[in-house]
TORGU-12614 format. One record per residue (C-alpha): residue in one letter; x, y, z. Coordinates in steps of 0.1 Angstrom, whole numbers, plus 5000, padded with zeros to 4 digits. Layout:
<nodes>
AXYZ...
</nodes>
This chain:
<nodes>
X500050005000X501250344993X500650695007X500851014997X500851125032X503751405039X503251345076X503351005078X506651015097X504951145126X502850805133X506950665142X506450825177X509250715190X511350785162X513851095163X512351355140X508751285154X510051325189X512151625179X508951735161X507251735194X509551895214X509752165194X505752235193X505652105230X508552435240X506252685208X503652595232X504852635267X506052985257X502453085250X501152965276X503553105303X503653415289X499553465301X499353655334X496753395342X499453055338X501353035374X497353075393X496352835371X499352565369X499452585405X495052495411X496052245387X498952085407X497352135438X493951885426X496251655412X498251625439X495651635469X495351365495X491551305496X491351255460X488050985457X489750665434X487750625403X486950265399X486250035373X484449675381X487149395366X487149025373X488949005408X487549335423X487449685420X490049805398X492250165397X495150355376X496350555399X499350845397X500951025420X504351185435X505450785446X503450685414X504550885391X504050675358X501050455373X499850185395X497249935384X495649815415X492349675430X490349615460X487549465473X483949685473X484249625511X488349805514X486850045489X483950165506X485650215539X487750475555X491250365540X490950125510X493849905514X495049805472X496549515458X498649595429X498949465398X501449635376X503349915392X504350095363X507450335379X508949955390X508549835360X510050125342X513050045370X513449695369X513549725328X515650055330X513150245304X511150535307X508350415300X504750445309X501450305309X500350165274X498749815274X495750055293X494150055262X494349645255X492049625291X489649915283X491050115313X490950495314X493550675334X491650765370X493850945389X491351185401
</nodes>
């Protein structure tokens, strides 16, 4: 099959000139936004919800239990973890997990992150 398709380098997303690509737009783009009066208020409310305590774990029913992908500052990349409806309904859930993603990313020595979500129909719940 051929293409006409001028972009069709970008689908290589991890290949140099897509990720180069990307950079580039990523740094057009954080200039913009920064230079709003509006950016460090709002970066900031934005942290501060994604980084709160008493976030509420959204849930999805799976097999074995509830089931959660989870980030935060020890979770950076994602935890995929579950509980029962009992642990989940009570004061201090307590989670099995069953892919920590920043481990993984360790143990394999890559940065990488969470993309078999997509093979088990999860979303990313983190808040």
């Amino acid at each position: 099959m051929t293409t006409n398709d001028p972009s069709l380098w970008l689908e290589d997303i991890e290949g140099q000139d897509a990720l180069a690509w990307a950079r580039a737009e990523n740094e057009k783009t954080l200039g913009v936004l920064q230079s709003d009066p509006r950016y460090r208020r709002f970066y900031e409310q934005a942290l501060s919800i994604l980084q709160a305590k008493d976030r509420i774990a959204y849930v999805s029913l799976g097999r074995r239990g509830l089931e959660n992908f989870w980030q935060d500052e020890n979770h950076v990349r994602g935890i995929w973890r579950r509980t029962t409806m009992e642990s989940y309904c009570s004061e201090d859930p307590q989670w099995e997990s069953i892919l920590d993603v920043d481990a993984l990313a360790v143990a394999e020595n890559r940065n990488g992150s969470f993309k078999v979500a997509a093979l088990f129909g999860l979303k990313s719940a983190s808040a």
